[in-house]
PDB file with SEQRES, HELIX, SHEET and CRYST1 records, atoms N, CA, C and O in Angstrom:
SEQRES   1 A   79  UNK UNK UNK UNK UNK UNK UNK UNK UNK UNK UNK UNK UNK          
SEQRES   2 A   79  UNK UNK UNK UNK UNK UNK UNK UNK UNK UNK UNK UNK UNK          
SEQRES   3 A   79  UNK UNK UNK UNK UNK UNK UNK UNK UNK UNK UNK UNK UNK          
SEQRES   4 A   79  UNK UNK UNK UNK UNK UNK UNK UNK UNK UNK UNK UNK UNK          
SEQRES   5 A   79  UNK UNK UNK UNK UNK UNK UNK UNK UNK UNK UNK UNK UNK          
SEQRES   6 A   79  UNK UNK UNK UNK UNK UNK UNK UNK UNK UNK UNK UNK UNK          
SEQRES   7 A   79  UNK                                                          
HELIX    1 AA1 UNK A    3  UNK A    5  5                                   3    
HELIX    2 AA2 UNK A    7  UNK A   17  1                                  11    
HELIX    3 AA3 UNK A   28  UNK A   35  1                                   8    
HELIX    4 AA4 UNK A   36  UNK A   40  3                                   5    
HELIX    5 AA5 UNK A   41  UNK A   44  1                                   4    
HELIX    6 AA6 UNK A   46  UNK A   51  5                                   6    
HELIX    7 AA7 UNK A   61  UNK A   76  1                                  16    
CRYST1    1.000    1.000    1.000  90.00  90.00  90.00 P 1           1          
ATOM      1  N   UNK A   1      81.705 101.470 183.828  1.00  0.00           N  
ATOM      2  CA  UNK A   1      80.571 100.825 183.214  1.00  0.00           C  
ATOM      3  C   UNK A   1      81.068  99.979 182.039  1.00  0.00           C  
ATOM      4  O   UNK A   1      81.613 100.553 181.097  1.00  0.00           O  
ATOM      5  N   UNK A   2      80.870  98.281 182.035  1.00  0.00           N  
ATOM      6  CA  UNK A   2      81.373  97.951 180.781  1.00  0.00           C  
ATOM      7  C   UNK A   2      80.985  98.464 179.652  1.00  0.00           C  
ATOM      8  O   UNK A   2      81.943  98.666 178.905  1.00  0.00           O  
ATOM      9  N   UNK A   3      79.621  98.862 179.064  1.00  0.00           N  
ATOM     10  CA  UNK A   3      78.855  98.777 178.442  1.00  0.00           C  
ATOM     11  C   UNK A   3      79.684  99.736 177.446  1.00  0.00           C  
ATOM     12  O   UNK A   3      79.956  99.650 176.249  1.00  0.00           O  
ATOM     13  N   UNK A   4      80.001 100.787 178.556  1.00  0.00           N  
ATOM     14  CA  UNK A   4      80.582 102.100 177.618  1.00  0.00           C  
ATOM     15  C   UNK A   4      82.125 101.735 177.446  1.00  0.00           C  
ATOM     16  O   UNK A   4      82.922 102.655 177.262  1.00  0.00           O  
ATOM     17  N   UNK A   5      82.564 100.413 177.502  1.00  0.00           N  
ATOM     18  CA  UNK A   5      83.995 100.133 177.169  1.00  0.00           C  
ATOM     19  C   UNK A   5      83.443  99.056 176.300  1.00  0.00           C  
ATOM     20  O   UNK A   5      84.277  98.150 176.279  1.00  0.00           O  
ATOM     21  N   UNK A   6      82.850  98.885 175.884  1.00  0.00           N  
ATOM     22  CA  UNK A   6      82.049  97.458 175.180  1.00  0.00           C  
ATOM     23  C   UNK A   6      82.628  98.110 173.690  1.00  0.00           C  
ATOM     24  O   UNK A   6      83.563  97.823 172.942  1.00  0.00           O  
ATOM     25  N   UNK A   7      81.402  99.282 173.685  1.00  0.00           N  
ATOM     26  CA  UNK A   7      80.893  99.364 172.219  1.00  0.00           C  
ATOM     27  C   UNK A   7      82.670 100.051 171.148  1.00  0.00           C  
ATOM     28  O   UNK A   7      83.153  99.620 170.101  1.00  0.00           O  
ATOM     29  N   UNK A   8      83.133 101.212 172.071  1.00  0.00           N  
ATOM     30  CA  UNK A   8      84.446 101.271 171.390  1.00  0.00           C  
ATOM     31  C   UNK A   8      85.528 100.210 171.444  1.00  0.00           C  
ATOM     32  O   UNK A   8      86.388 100.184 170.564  1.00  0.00           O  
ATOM     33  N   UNK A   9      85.524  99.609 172.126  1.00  0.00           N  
ATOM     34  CA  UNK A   9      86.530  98.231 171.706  1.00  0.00           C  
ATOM     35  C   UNK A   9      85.663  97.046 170.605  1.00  0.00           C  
ATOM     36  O   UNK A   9      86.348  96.268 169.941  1.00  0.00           O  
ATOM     37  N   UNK A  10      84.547  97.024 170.534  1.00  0.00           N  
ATOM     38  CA  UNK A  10      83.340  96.747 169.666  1.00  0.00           C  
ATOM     39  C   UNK A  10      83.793  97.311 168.369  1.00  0.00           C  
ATOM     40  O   UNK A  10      84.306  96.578 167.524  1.00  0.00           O  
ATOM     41  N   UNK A  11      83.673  98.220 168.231  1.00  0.00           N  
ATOM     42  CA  UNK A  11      84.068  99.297 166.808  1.00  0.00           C  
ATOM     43  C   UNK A  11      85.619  98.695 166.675  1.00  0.00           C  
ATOM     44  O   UNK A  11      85.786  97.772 165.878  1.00  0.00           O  
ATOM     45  N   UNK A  12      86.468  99.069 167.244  1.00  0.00           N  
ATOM     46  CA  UNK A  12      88.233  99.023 166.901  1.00  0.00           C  
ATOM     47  C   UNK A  12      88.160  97.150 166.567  1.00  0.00           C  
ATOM     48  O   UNK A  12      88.913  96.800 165.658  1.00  0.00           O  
ATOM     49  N   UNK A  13      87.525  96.285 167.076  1.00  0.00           N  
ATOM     50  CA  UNK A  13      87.932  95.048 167.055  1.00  0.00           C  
ATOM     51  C   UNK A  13      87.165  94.454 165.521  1.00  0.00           C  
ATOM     52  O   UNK A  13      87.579  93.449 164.942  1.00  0.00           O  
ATOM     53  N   UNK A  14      85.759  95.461 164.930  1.00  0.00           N  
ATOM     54  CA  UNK A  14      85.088  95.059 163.845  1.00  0.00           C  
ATOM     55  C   UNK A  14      86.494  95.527 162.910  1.00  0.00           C  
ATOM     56  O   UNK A  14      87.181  94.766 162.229  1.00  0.00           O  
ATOM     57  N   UNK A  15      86.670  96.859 163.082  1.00  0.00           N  
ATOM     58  CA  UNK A  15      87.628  97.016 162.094  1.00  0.00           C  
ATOM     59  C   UNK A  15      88.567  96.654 162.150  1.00  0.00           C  
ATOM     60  O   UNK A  15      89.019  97.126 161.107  1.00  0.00           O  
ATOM     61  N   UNK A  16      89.834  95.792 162.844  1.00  0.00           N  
ATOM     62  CA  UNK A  16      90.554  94.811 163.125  1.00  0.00           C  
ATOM     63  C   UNK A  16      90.438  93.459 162.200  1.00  0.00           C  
ATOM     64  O   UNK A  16      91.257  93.000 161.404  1.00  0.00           O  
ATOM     65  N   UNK A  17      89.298  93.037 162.531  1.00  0.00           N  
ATOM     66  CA  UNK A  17      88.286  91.918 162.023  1.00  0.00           C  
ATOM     67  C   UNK A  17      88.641  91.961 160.112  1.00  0.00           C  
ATOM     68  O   UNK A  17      89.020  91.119 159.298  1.00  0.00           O  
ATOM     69  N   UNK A  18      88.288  93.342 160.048  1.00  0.00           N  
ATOM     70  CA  UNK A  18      87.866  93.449 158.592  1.00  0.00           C  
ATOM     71  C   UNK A  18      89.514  94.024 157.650  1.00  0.00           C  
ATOM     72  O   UNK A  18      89.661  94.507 156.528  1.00  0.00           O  
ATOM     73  N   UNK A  19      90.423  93.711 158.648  1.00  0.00           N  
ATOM     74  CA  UNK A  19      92.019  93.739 157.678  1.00  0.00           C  
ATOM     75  C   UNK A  19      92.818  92.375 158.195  1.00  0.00           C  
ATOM     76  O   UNK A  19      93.797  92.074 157.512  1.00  0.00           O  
ATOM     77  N   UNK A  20      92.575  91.699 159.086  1.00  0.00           N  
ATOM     78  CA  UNK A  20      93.064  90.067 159.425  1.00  0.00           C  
ATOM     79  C   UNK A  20      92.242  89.262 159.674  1.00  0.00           C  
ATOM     80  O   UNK A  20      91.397  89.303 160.569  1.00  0.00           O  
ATOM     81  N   UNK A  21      92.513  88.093 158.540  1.00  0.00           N  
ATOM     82  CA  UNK A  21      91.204  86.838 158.392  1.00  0.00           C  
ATOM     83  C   UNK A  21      91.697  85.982 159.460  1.00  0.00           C  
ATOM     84  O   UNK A  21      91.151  84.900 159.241  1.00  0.00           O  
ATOM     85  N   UNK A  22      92.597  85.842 160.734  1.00  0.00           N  
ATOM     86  CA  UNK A  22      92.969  85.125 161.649  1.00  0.00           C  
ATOM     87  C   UNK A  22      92.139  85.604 163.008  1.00  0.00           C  
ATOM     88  O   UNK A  22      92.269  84.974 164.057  1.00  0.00           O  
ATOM     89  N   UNK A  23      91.213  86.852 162.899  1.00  0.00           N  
ATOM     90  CA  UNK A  23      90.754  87.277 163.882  1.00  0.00           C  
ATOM     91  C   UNK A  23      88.950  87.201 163.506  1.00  0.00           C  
ATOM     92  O   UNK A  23      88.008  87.542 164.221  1.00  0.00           O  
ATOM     93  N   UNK A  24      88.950  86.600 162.066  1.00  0.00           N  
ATOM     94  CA  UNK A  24      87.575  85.940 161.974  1.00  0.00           C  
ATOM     95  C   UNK A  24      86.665  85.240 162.683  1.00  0.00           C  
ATOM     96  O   UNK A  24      85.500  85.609 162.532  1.00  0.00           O  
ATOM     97  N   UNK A  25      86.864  84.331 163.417  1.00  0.00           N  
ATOM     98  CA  UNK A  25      86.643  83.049 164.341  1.00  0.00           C  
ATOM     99  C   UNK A  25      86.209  83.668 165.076  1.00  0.00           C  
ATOM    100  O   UNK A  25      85.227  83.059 165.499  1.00  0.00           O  
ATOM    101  N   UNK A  26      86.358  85.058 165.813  1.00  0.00           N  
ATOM    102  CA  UNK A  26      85.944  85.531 167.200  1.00  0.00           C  
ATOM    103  C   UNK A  26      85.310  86.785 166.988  1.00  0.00           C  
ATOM    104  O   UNK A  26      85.410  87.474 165.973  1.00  0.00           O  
ATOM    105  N   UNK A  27      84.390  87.137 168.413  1.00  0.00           N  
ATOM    106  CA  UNK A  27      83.342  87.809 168.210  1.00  0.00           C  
ATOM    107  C   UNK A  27      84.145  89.353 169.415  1.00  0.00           C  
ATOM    108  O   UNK A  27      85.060  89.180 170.220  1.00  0.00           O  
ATOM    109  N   UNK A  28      83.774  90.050 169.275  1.00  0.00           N  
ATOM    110  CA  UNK A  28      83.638  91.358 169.827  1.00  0.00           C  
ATOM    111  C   UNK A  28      83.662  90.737 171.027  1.00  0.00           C  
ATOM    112  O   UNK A  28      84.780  90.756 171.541  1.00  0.00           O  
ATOM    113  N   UNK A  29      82.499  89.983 171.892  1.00  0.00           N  
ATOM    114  CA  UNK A  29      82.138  89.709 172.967  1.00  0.00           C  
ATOM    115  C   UNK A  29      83.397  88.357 173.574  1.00  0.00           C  
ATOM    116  O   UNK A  29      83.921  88.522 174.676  1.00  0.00           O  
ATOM    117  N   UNK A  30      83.636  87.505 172.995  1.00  0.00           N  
ATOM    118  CA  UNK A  30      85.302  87.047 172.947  1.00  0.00           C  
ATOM    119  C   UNK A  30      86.257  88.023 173.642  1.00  0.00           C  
ATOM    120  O   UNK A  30      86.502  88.041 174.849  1.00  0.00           O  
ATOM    121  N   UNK A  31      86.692  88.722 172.827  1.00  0.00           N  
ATOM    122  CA  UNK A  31      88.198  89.733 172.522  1.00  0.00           C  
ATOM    123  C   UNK A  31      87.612  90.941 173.781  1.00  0.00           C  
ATOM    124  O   UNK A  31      88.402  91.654 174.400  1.00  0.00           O  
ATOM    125  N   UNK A  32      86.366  90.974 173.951  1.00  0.00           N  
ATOM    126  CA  UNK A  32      85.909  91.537 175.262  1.00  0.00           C  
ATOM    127  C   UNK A  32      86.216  91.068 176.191  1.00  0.00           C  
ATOM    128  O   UNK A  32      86.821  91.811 176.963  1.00  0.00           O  
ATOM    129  N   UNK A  33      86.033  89.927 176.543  1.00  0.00           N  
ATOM    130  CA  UNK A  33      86.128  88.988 177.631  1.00  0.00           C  
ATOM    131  C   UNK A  33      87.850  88.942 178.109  1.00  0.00           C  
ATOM    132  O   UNK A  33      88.537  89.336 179.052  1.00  0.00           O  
ATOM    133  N   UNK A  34      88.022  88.247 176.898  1.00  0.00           N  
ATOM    134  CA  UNK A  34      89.328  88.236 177.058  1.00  0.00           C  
ATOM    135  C   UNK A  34      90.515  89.238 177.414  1.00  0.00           C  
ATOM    136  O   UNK A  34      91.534  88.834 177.975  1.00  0.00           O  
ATOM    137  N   UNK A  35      90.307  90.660 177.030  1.00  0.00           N  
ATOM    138  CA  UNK A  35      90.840  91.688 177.714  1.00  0.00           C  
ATOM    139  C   UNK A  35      90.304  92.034 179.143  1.00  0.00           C  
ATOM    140  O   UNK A  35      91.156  92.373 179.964  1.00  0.00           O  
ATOM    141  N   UNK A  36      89.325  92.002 179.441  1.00  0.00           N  
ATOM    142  CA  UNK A  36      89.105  91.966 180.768  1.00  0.00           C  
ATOM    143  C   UNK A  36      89.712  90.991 181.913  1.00  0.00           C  
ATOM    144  O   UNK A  36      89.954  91.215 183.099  1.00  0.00           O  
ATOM    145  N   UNK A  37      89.845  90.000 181.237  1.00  0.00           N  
ATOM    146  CA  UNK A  37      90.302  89.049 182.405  1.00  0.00           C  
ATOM    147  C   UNK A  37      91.502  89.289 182.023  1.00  0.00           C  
ATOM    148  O   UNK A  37      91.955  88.913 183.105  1.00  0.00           O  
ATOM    149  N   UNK A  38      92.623  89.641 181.328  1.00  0.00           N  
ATOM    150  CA  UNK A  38      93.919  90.538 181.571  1.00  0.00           C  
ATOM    151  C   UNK A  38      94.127  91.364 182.089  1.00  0.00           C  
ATOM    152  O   UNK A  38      95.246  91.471 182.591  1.00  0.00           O  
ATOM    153  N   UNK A  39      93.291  92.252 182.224  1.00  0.00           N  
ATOM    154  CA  UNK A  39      93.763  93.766 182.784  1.00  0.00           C  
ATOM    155  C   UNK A  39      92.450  93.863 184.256  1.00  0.00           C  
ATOM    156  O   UNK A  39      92.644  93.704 185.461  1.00  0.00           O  
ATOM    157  N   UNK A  40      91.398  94.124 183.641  1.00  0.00           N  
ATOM    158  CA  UNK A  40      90.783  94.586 184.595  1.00  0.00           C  
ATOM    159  C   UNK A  40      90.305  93.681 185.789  1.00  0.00           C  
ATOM    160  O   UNK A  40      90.080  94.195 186.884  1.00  0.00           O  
ATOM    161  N   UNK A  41      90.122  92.071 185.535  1.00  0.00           N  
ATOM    162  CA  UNK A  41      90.080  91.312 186.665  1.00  0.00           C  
ATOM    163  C   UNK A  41      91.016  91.500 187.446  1.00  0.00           C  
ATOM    164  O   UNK A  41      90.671  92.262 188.349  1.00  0.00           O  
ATOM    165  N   UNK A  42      92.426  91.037 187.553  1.00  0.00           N  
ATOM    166  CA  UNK A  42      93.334  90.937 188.400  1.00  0.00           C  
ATOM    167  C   UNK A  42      93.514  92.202 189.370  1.00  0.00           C  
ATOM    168  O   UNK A  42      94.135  92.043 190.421  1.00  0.00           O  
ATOM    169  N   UNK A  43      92.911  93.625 188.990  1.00  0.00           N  
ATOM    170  CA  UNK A  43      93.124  94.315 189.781  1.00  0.00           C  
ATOM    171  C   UNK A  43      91.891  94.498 191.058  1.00  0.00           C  
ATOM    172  O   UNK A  43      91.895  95.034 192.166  1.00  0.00           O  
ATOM    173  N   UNK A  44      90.903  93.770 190.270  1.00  0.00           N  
ATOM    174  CA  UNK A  44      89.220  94.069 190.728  1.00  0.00           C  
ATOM    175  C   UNK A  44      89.268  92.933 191.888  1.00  0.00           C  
ATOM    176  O   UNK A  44      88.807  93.139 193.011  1.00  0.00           O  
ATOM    177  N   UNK A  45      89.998  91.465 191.416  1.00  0.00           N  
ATOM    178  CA  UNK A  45      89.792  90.578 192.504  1.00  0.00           C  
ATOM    179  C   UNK A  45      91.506  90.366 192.886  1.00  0.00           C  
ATOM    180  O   UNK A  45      92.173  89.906 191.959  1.00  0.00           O  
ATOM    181  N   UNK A  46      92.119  90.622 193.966  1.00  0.00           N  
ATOM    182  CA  UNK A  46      93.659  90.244 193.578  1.00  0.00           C  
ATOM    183  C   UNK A  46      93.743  88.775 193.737  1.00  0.00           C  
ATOM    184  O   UNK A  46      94.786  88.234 193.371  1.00  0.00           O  
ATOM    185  N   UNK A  47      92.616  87.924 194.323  1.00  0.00           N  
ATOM    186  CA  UNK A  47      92.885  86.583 194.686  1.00  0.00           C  
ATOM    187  C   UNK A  47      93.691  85.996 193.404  1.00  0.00           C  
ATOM    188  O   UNK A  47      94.612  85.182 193.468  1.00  0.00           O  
ATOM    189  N   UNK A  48      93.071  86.664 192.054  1.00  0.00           N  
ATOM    190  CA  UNK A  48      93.486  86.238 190.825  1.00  0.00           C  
ATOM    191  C   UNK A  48      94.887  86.151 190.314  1.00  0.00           C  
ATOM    192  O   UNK A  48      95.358  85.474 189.400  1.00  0.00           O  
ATOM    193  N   UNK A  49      95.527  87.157 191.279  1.00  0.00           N  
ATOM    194  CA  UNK A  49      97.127  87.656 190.639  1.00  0.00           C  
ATOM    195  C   UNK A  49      97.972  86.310 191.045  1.00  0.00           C  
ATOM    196  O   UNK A  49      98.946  85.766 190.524  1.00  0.00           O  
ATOM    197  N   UNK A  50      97.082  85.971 192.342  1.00  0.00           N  
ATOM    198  CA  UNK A  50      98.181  84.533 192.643  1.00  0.00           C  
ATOM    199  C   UNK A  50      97.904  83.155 191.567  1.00  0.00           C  
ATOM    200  O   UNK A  50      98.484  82.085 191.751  1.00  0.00           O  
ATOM    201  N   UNK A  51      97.155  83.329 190.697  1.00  0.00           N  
ATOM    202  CA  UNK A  51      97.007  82.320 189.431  1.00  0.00           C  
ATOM    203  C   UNK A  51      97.887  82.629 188.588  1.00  0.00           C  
ATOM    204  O   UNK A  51      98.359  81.670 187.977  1.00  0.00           O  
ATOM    205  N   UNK A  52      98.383  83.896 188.269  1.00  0.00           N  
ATOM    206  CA  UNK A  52      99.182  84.217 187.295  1.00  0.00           C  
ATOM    207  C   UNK A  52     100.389  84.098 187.410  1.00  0.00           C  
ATOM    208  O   UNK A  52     100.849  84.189 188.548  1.00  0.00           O  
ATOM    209  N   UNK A  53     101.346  83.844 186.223  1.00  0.00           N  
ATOM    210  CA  UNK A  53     102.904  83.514 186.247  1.00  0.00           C  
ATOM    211  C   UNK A  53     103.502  84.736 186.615  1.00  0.00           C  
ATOM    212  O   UNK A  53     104.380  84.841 187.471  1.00  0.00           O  
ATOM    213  N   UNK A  54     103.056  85.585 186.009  1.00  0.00           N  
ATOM    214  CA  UNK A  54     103.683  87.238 186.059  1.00  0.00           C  
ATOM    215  C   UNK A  54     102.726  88.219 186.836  1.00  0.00           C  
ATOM    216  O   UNK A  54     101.498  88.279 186.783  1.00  0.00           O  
ATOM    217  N   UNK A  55     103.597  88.955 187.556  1.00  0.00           N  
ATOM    218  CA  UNK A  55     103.280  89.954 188.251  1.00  0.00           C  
ATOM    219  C   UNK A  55     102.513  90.939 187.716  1.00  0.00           C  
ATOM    220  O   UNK A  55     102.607  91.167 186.510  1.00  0.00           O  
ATOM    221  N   UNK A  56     101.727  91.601 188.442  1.00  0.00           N  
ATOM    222  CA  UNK A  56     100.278  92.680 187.812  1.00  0.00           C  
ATOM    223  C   UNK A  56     101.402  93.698 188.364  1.00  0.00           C  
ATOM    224  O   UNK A  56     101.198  94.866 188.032  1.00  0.00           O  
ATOM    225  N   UNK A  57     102.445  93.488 189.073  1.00  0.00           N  
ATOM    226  CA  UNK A  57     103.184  94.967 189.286  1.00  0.00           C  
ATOM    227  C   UNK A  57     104.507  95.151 189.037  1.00  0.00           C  
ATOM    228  O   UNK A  57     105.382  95.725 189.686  1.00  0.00           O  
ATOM    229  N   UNK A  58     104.528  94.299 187.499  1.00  0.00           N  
ATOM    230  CA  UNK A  58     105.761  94.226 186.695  1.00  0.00           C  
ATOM    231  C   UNK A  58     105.613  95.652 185.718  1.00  0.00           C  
ATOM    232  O   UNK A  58     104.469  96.106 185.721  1.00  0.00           O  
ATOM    233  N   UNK A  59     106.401  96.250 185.063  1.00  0.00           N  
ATOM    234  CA  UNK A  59     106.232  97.189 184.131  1.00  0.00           C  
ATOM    235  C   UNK A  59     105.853  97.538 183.279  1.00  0.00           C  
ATOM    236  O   UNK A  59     106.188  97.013 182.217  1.00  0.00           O  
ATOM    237  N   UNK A  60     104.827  98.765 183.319  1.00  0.00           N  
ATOM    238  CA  UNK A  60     103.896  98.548 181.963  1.00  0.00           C  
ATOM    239  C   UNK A  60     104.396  98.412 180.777  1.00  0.00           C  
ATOM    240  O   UNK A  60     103.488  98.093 180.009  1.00  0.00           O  
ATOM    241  N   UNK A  61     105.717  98.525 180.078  1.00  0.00           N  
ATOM    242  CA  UNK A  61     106.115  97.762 179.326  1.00  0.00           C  
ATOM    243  C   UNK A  61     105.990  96.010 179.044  1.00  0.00           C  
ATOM    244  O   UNK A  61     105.887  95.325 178.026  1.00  0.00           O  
ATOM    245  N   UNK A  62     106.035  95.816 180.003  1.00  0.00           N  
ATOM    246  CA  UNK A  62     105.934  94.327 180.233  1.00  0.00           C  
ATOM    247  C   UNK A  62     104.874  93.672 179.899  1.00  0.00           C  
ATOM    248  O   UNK A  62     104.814  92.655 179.209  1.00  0.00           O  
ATOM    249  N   UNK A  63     103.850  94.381 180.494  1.00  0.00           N  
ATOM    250  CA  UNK A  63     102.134  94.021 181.083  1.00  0.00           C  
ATOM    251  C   UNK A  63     101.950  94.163 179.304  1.00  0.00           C  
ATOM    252  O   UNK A  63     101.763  93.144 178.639  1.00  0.00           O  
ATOM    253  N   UNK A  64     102.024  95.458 178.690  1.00  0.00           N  
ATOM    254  CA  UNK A  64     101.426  95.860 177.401  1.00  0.00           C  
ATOM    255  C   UNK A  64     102.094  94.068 177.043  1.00  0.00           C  
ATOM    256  O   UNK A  64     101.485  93.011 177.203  1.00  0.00           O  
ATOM    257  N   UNK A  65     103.456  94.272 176.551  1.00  0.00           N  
ATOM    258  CA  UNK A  65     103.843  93.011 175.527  1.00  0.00           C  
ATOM    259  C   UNK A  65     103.459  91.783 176.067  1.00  0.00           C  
ATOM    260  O   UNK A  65     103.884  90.821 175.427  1.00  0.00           O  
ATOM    261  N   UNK A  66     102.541  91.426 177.403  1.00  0.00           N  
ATOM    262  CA  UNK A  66     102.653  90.142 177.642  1.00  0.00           C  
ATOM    263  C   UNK A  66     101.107  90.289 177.203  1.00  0.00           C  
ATOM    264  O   UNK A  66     100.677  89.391 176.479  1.00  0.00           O  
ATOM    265  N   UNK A  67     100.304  91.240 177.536  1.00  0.00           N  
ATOM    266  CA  UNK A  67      98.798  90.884 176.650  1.00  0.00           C  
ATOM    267  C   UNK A  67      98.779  91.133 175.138  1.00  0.00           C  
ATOM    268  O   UNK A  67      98.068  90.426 174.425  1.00  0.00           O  
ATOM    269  N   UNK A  68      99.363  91.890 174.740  1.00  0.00           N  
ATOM    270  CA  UNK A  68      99.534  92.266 173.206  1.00  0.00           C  
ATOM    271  C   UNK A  68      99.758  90.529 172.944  1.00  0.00           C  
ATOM    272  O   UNK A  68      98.820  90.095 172.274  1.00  0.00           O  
ATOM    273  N   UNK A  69     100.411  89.838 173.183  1.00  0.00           N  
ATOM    274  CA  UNK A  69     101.141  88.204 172.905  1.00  0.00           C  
ATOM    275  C   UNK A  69     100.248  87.608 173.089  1.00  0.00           C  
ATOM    276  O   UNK A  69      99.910  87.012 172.066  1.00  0.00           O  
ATOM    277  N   UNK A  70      99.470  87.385 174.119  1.00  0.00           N  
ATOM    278  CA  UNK A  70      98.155  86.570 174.310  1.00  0.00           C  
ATOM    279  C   UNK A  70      97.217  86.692 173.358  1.00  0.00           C  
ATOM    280  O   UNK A  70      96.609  85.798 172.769  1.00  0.00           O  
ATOM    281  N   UNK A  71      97.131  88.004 173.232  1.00  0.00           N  
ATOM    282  CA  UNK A  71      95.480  88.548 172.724  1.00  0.00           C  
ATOM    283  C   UNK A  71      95.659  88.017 170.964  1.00  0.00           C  
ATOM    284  O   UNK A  71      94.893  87.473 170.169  1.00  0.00           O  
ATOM    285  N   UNK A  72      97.217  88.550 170.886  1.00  0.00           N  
ATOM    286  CA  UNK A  72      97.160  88.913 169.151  1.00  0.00           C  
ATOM    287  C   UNK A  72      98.222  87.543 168.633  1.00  0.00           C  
ATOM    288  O   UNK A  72      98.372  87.373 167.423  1.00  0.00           O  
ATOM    289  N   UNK A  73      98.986  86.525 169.717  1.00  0.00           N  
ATOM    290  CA  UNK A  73     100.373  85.927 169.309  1.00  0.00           C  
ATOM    291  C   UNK A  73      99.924  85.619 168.098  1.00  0.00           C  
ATOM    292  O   UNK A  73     100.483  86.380 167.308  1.00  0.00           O  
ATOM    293  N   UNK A  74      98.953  84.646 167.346  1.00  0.00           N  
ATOM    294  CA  UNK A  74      98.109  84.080 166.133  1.00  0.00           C  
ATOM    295  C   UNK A  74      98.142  85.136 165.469  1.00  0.00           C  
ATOM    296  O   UNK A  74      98.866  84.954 164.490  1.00  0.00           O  
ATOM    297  N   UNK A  75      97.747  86.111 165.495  1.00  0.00           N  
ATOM    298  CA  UNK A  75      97.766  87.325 164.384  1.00  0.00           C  
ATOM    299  C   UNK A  75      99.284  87.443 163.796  1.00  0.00           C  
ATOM    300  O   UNK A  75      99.737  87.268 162.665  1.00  0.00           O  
ATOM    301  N   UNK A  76      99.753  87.737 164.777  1.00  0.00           N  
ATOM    302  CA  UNK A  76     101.751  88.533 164.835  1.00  0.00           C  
ATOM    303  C   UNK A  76     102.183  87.525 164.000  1.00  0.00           C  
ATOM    304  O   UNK A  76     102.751  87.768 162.935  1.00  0.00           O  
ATOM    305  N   UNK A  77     101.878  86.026 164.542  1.00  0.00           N  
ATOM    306  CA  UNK A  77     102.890  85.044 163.586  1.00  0.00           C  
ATOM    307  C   UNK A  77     102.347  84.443 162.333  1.00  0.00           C  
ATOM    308  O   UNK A  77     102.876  83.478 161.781  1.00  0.00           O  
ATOM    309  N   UNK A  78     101.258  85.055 161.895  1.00  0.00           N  
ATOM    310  CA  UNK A  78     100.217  84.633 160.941  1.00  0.00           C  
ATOM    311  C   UNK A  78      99.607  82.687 161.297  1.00  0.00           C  
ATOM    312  O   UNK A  78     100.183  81.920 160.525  1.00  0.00           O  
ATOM    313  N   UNK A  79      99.004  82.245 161.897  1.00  0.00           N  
ATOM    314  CA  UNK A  79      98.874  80.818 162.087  1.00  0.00           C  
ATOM    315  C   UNK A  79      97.224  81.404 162.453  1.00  0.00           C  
ATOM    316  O   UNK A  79      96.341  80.606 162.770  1.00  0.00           O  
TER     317      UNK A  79                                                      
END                                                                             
């Protein structure tokens, strides 16, 4: 159910929000979106995996640091 993955990534992303002014600009419903279509689309539709550069069945080491980079690269490098 999203709803019930909404509101705790909702909570963790306000308080996120409220220690980096680079994650101001965007809303809960953003940083929602946007993790979903990382993780949980590509497995839900696979048509999607063939859009992507990298493999959905590369190592979860991998998978973590290649969305951690997307989601946060602007945060990590301060810009």
């Amino acid at each position: 159910n999203f709803l019930s993955l909404h509101q705790p990534i909702g909570i963790l992303f306000g308080q996120a929000q409220a220690h980096c002014k680079a994650l101001k600009p965007y809303s809960n419903d953003s940083f929602f979106l946007a993790l979903l279509s990382l993780t949980f689309f590509p497995l839900m539709f696979p048509g999607i995996q063939s859009l992507l550069r990298e493999t959905t069945t590369a190592p979860t080491s991998y998978q973590v640091e290649r969305i951690m980079g997307i989601l946060f690269d602007d945060v990590q490098t301060g810009s």
